[in-house]
C-alpha positions in Angstrom: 16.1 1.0 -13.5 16.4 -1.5 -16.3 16.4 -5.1 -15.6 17.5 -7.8 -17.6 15.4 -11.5 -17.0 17.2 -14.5 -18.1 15.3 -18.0 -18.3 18.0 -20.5 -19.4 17.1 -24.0 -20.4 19.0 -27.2 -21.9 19.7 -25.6 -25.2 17.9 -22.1 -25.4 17.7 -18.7 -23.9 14.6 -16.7 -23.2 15.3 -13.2 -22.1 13.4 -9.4 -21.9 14.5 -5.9 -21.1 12.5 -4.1 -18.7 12.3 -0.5 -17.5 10.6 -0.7 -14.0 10.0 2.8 -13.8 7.1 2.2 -16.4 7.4 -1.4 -16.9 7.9 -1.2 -20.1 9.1 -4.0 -22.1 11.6 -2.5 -23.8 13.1 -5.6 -25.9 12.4 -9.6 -25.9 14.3 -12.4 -27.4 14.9 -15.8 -27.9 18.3 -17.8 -28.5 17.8 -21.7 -29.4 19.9 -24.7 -30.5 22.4 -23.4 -28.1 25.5 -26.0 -28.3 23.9 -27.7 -31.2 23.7 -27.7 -35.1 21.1 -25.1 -36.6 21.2 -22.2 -34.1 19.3 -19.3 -34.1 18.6 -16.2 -32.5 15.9 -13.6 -32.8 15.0 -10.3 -31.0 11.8 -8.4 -30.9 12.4 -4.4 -29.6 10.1 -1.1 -29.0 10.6 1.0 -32.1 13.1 -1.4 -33.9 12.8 -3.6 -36.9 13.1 -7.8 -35.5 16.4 -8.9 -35.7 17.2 -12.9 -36.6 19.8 -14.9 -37.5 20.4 -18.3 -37.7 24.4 -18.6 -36.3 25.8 -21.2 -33.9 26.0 -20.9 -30.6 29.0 -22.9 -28.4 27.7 -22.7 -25.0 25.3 -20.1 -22.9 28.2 -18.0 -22.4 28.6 -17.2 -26.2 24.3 -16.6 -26.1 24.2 -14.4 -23.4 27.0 -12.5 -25.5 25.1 -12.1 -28.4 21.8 -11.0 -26.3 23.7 -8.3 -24.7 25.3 -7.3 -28.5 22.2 -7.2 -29.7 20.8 -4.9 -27.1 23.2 -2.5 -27.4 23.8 -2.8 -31.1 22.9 0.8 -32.8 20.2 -1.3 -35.5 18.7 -3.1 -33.4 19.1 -2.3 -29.7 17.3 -0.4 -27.2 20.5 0.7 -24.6 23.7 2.4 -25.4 25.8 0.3 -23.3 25.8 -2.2 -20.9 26.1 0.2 -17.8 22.7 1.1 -18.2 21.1 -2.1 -17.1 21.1 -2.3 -13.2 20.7 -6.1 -12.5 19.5 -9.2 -13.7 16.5 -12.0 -12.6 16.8 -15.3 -13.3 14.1 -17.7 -13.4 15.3 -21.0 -11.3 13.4 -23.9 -11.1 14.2 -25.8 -7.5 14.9 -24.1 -4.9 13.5 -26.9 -2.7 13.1 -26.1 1.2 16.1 -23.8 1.2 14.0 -21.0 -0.3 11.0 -19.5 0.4 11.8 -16.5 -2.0 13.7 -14.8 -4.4 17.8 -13.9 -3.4 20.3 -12.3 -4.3 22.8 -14.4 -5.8 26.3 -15.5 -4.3 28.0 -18.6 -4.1 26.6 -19.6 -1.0 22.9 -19.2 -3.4 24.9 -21.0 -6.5 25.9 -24.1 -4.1 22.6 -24.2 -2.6 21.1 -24.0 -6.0 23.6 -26.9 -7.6 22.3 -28.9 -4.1 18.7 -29.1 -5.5 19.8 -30.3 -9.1 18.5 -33.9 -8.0 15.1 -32.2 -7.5 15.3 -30.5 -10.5 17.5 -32.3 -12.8 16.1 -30.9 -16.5 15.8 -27.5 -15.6 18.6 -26.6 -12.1 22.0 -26.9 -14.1 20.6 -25.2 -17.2 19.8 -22.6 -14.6 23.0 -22.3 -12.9 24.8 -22.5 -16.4 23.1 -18.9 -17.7 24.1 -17.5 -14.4 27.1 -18.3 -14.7 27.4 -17.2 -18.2 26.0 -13.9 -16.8 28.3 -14.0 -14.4 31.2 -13.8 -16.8 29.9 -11.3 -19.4 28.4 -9.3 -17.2 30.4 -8.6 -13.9 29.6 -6.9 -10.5 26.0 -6.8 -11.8 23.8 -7.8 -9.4 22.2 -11.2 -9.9 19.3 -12.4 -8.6 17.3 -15.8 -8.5 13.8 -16.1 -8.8 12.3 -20.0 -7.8 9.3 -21.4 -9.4 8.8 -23.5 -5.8 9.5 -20.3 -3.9 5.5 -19.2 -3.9 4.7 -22.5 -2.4 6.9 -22.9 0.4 4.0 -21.5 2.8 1.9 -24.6 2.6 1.3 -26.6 5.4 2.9 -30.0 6.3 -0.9 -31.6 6.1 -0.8 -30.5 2.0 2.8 -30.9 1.2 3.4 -34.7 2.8 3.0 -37.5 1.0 2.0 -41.0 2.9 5.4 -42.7 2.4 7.5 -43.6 5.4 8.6 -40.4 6.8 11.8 -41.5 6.7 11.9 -40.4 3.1 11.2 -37.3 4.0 13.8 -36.7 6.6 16.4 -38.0 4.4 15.4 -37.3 0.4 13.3 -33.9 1.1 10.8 -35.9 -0.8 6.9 -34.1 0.0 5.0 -31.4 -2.5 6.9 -28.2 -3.6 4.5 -27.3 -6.9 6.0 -25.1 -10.0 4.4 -21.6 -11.3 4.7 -20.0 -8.3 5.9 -16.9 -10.1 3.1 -17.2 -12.4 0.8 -18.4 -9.5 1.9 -15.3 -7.3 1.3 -12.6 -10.2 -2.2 -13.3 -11.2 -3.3 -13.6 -7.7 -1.9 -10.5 -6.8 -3.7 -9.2 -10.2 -7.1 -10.7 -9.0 -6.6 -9.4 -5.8 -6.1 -5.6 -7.5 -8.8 -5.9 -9.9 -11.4 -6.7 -7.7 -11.0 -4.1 -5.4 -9.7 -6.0 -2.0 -6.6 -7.1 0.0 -5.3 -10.4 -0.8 -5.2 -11.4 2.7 -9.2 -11.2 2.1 -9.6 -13.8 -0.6 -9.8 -17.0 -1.1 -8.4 -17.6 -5.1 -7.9 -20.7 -6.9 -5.5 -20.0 -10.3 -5.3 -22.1 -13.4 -1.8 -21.5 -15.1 -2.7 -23.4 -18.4 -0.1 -24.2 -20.9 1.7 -26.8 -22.4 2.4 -27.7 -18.5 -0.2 -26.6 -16.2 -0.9 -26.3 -12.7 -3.3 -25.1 -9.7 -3.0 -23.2 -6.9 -5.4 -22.8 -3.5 -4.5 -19.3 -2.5 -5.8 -18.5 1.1 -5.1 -15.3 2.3 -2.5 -14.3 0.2 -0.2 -16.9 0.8 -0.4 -20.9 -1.2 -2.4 -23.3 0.7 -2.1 -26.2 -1.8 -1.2 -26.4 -5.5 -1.2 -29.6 -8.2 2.1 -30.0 -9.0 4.2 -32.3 -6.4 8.1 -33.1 -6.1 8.4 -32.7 -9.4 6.4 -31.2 -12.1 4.5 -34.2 -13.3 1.9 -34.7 -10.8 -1.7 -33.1 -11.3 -3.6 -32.7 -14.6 -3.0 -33.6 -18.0 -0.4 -31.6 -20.0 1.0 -31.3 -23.4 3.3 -34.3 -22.9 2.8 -34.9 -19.5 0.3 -37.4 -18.1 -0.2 -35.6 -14.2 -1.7 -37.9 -11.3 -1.8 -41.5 -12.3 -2.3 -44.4 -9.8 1.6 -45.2 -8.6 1.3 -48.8 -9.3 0.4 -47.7 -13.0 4.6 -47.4 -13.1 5.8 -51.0 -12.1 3.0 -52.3 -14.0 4.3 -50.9 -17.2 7.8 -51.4 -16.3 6.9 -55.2 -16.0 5.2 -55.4 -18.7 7.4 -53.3 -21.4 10.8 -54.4 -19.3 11.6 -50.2 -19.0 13.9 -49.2 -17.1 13.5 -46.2 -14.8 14.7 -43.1 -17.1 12.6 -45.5 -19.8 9.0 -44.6 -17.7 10.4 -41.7 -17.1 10.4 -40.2 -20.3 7.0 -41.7 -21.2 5.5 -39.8 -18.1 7.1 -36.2 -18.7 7.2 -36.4 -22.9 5.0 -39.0 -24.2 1.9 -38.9 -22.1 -0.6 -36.0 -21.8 -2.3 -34.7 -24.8 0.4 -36.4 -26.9 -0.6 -39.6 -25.7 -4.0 -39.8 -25.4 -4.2 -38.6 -29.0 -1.6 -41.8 -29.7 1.3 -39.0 -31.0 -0.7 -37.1 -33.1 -0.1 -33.8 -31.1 0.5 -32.4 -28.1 -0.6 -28.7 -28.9 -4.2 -27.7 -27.2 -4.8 -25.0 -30.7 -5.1 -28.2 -32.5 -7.5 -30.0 -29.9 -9.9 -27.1 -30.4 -10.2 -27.5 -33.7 -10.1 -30.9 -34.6 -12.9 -31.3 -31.6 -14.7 -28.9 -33.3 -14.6 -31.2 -36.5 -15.4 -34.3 -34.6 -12.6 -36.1 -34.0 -13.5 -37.9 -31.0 -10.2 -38.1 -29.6 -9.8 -34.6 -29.7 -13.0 -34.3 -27.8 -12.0 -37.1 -25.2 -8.8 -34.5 -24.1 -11.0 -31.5 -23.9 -13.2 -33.4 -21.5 -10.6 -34.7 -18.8 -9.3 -31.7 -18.8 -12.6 -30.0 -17.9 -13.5 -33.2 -15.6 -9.8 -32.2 -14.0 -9.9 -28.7 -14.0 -13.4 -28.7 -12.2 -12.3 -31.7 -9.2 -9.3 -29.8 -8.7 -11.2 -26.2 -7.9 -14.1 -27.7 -6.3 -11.8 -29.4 -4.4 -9.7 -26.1 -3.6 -12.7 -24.5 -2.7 -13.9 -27.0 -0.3 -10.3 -27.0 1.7 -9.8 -23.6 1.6 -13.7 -23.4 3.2 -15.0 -21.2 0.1 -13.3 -19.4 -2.7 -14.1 -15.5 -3.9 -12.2 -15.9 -7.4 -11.5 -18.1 -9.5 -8.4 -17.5 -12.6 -7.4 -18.4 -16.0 -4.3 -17.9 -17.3 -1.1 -19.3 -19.2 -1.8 -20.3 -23.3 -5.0 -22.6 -22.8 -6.2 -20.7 -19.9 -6.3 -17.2 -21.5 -7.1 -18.6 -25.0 -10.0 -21.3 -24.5 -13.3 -19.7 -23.9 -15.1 -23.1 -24.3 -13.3 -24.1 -21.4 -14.0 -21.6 -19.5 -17.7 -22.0 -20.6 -18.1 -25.4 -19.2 -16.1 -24.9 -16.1 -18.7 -22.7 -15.2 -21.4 -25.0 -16.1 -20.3 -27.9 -13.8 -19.3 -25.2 -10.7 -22.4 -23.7 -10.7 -23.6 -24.8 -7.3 -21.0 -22.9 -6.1 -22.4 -19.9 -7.3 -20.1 -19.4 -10.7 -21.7 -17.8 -13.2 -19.9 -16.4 -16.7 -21.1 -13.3 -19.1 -20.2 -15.3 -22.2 -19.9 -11.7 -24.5 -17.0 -11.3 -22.3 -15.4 -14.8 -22.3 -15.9 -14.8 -26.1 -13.5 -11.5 -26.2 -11.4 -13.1 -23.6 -8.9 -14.3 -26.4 -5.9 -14.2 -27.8 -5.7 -10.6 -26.1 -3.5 -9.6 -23.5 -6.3 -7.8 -21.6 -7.4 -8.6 -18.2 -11.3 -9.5 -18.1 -13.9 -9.9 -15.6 -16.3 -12.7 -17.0 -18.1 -13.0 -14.4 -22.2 -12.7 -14.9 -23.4 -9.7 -12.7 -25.4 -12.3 -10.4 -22.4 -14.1 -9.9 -21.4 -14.8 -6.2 -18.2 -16.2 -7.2 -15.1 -14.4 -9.7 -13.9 -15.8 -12.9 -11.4 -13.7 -14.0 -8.9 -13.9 -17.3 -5.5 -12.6 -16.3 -2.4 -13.0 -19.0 0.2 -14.2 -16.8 3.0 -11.9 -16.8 6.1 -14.1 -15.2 8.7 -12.0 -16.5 7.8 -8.8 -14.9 7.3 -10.3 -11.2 10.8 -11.8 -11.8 11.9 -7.9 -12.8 9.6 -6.8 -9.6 11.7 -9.3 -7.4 15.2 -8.3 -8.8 14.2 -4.5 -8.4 13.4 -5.0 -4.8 16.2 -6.3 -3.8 18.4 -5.2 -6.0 17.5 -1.5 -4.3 17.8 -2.6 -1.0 21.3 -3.1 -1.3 
């Protein structure tokens, strides 16, 4: 069974070809500038020269048209014809409380889906819009929709309330719902296999660690608490996002500047973070390492809240959860930082953490699951490459074939 995976966003498509019988990726691509000027598409496929191309792009309906040309195109495409790929997974954002995993899409799905776009307002209609394009180019293939807040929905009201009249609640659905679940769900299940035991054994805390990042408290399995909130701005810093501030932080600055709302807004989700504490100079953690390295102490500044951040938030996981077994890197910083790793370690000690730091060293730009761990330690730190795209495949597959 081939499977398609489709992440649609504003302007771009992100898509791969997977066989599940092997899990092979078979063919990855990219289409951006989608609807604006200077588009262009590129295609990476087993056994076949890259294909790119800078040519405009209308809408996601003329996008997914030229991923599915290209993946049948005798040059450069891996199928013969579109019959041979048995359904498609799309990565949605919101699902909010409507669901607490992946579906099988139908307009009863879609509606719910559009209902959740005020939850998810950046990333839900971009969503929607490359099913629907699929839809068109592609029909009577199954679809299926795979939630980012899907993993999440099992923790419990104590972790996923906030302390606002509960009012708010009952009427704007406004509590916790977190993000990466997908990723979250995948590297747990990973750490779970690698180490030998049944995730319903283990207590796991996972670092998904990108240009947005999150945490998760996995207890048995299932999420018992994670970093992002209603949206994903809360928790630690980001590329461009600032995470947990104090709330009064907002109408102070609002006051002050005379913003409006999508004003602070914007300077939460896209000029905070590493962008902003480095005053604009970058939001990209590669160049944090190395201008740290060279002394620049603003540089160094980011690298230590996010290791103050990063330790609070699992020594705070691991108090909740009453202990923790394993503990997991992954995403671009989390699989690439070593030094990060290292000094993690350092402050969790007490807890029994303890790193072989041969192995973290080769724990780097690979895509190779490691153990770190030190033989002595009592508690896991594992490096697991975050695999989002195949769980969304796993998902599709499963229910695809249980038609």
């Amino acid at each position: 069974m081939k499977i398609l995976v489709i992440n649609a966003g504003s302007s771009s498509i992100k898509y791969q070809l997977i066989d599940m019988e092997t899990e092979t990726l078979l063919a990855k691509g990219q289409a951006d500038r989608i609807g604006i000027a200077g588009g262009n598409f590129k295609q990476k496929a087993e056994g076949k020269p890259e294909y790119k191309i800078d040519i405009q792009m209308a809408n996601h309906a003329e996008a997914v048209k030229l991923v599915l040309d290209t993946l049948t195109s005798k040059e450069y495409g891996v199928i013969q014809s579109l019959s041979e790929i048995s359904a498609v997974g799309h990565r949605v954002l919101h699902g909010g409380e409507k669901f607490s995993g992946s579906v099988i899409i139908d307009e009863n799905v879609i509606k719910a889906i559009e209902e959740c776009c005020e939850l998810g307002p950046l990333h839900n209609p971009h969503n929607l819009t490359g099913i629907r394009a699929c839809e068109k180019m592609m029909p009577g293939v199954p679809q299926v929709a795979v939630f980012d807040t899907g993993f999440h929905q099992t923790m419990p009201d104590y972790a996923y309330l906030y302390a606002l009249p509960y009012e708010y609640y009952e009427k704007y659905h406004i509590r916790r719902y977190g993000f990466h679940g997908t990723s979250h769900r995948y590297v747990s299940m990973r750490a779970a296999a690698m180490l030998g035991k049944d995730p319903k054994d283990l207590k796991i805390v996972t670092c998904h660690l990108g240009n947005g990042s999150s945490i998760a408290a996995i207890k048995g399995g299932k999420c018992f608490d994670t970093t992002m909130g209603l949206t994903p701005l809360e928790g630690i810093i980001m590329g461009t996002r600032c995470g947990s501030i104090d709330p009064a932080i907002v109408p102070l600055l609002m006051k002050k500047e005379n913003l409006t709302p999508d004003q602070i807004d914007e300077i939460m989700n896209k000029k905070s973070g590493i962008l902003g504490v480095t005053s604009g100079a970058t939001s990209d953690n590669r160049d944090i390492e190395e201008g740290a390295k060279a002394g620049n102490k603003r540089y160094q500044l980011v690298e230590s809240m996010l290791v103050h951040q990063l330790t609070k938030y699992i020594g705070g996981y691991a108090a909740a959860m009453g202990g923790v077994d394993a503990i997991v890197f992954a995403g671009g910083i989390g699989e690439n930082n070593p030094q990060y790793r290292t000094r993690v370690a350092e402050n969790l000690a007490f807890l029994g953490v303890k790193i072989n730091e041969e192995l973290n060293a080769k724990a780097k730009r690979t895509s190779v699951e490691y153990d770190i761990s030190a033989p002595d330690a009592t508690v896991k730190m594992l490096v697991i490459p975050t695999n989002e795209e195949l769980m969304i495949a796993k998902d599709t597959m499963e229910l695809v074939g249980n038609r």
